[in-house]
Residue, then its C-alpha position, 0 to 999 in steps of 0.5 A: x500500500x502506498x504510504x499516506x501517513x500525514x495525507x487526511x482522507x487520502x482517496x478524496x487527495x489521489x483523485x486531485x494530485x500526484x505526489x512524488x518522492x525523491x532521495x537526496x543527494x548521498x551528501x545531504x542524506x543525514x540532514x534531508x529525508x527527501x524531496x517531493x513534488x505535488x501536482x494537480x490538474x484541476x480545471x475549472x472544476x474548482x479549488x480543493x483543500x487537502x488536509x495534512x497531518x504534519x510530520x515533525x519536521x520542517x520543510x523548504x517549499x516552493x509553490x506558485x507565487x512563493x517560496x519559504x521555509x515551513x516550521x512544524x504546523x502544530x495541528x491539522x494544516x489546510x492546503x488550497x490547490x487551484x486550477x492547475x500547479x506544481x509545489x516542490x520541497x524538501x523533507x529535512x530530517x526531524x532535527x536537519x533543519x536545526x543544524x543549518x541554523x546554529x544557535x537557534x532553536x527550531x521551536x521559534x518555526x513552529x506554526x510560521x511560514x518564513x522566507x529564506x531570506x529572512x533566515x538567511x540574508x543575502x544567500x536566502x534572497x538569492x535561493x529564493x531568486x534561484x527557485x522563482x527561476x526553476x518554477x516548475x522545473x524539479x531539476x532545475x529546483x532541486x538543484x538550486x536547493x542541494x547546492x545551497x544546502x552542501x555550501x552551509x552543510x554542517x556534521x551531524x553533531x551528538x545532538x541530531x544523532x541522538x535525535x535521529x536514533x531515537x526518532x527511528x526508535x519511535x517510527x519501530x516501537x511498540x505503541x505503549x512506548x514511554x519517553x521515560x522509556x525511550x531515554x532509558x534505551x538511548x542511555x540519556x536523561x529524560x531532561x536531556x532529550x527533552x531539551x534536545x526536541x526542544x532545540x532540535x525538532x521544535x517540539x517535544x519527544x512526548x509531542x512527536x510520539x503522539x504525532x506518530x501514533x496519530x499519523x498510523x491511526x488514521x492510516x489504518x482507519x482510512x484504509x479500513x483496517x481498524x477495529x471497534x473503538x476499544x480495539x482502535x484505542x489498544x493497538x495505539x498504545x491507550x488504555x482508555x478508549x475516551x483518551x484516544x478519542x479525545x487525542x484522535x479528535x483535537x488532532x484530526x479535527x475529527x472522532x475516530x468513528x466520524x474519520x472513518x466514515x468519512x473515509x469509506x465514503x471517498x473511497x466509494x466516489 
C-alpha cells in the first residue's frame, strides 16, 4: 500500500494530485529525508483543500507565487490547490533543519511560514531568486536547493544523532512506548532529550510520539483496517478508549468513528 501517513482522507487527495518522492543527494542524506513534488490538474472544476497531518519536521517549499521555509504546523494544516500547479520541497530530517541554523532553536518555526531570506540574508534572497527561476522545473529546483544546502552543510553533531536514533526508535516501537522509556534505551536523561526536541525538532519527544501514533491511526482507519473503538484505542498504545478519542479528535479535527466514515465514503466516489 502506498504510504499516506500525514495525507487526511487520502482517496478524496489521489483523485486531485500526484505526489512524488525523491532521495537526496548521498551528501545531504543525514540532514534531508527527501524531496517531493505535488501536482494537480484541476480545471475549472474548482479549488480543493487537502488536509495534512504534519510530520515533525520542517520543510523548504516552493509553490506558485512563493517560496519559504515551513516550521512544524502544530495541528491539522489546510492546503488550497487551484486550477492547475506544481509545489516542490524538501523533507529535512526531524532535527536537519536545526543544524543549518546554529544557535537557534527550531521551536521559534513552529506554526510560521518564513522566507529564506529572512533566515538567511543575502544567500536566502538569492535561493529564493534561484527557485522563482526553476518554477516548475524539479531539476532545475532541486538543484538550486542541494547546492545551497552542501555550501552551509554542517556534521551531524551528538545532538541530531541522538535525535535521529531515537526518532527511528519511535517510527519501530511498540505503541505503549514511554519517553521515560525511550531515554532509558538511548542511555540519556529524560531532561536531556527533552531539551534536545526542544532545540532540535521544535517540539517535544512526548509531542512527536503522539504525532506518530496519530499519523498510523488514521492510516489504518482510512484504509479500513481498524477495529471497534476499544480495539482502535489498544493497538495505539491507550488504555482508555475516551483518551484516544479525545487525542484522535483535537488532532484530526475529527472522532475516530466520524474519520472513518468519512473515509469509506471517498473511497466509494
Amino acid at each position: 500500500m502506498e504510504a499516506t501517513r500525514a495525507i487526511l482522507e487520502p482517496a478524496v487527495g489521489r483523485a486531485h494530485f500526484t505526489l512524488e518522492r525523491l532521495r537526496p543527494s548521498a551528501d545531504l542524506a543525514g540532514h534531508v529525508e527527501r524531496h517531493w513534488i505535488v501536482r494537480w490538474e484541476l480545471g475549472d472544476d474548482g479549488p480543493f483543500v487537502q488536509r495534512i497531518l504534519p510530520h515533525p519536521c520542517v520543510n523548504l517549499v516552493a509553490e506558485p507565487g512563493r517560496s519559504a521555509v515551513w516550521g512544524i504546523p502544530l495541528s491539522v494544516s489546510e492546503h488550497r490547490l487551484e486550477r492547475s500547479g506544481t509545489t516542490i520541497g524538501t523533507k529535512f530530517r526531524p532535527g536537519g533543519f536545526a543544524a543549518f541554523l546554529p544557535g537557534t532553536s527550531v521551536s521559534l518555526l513552529n506554526d510560521r511560514v518564513v522566507p529564506p531570506r529572512e533566515l538567511f540574508g543575502a544567500a536566502g534572497a538569492r535561493l529564493e531568486r534561484d527557485l522563482a527561476a526553476a518554477a516548475g522545473d524539479p531539476g532545475a529546483h532541486i538543484a538550486a536547493v542541494e547546492s545551497f544546502l552542501l555550501a552551509r552543510r554542517p556534521r551531524v553533531d551528538r545532538r541530531q544523532a541522538l535525535v535521529q536514533a531515537v526518532v527511528a526508535d519511535m517510527l519501530e516501537t511498540e505503541p505503549s512506548t514511554t519517553v521515560a522509556t525511550l531515554a532509558r534505551r538511548h542511555v540519556v536523561s529524560e531532561r536531556t532529550l527533552q531539551r534536545a526536541f526542544r532545540d532540535a525538532v521544535g517540539v517535544g519527544p512526548k509531542w512527536v510520539l503522539k504525532r506518530y501514533r496519530m499519523h498510523v491511526a488514521a492510516e489504518r482507519i482510512a484504509a479500513g483496517e481498524a477495529g471497534d473503538g476499544a480495539a482502535r484505542a489498544r493497538d495505539h498504545g491507550y488504555f482508555d478508549q475516551s483518551h484516544f478519542t479525545r487525542d484522535f479528535t483535537a488532532q484530526i479535527g475529527l472522532a475516530p468513528g466520524a474519520y472513518a466514515r468519512a473515509c469509506a465514503a471517498a473511497a466509494r466516489v
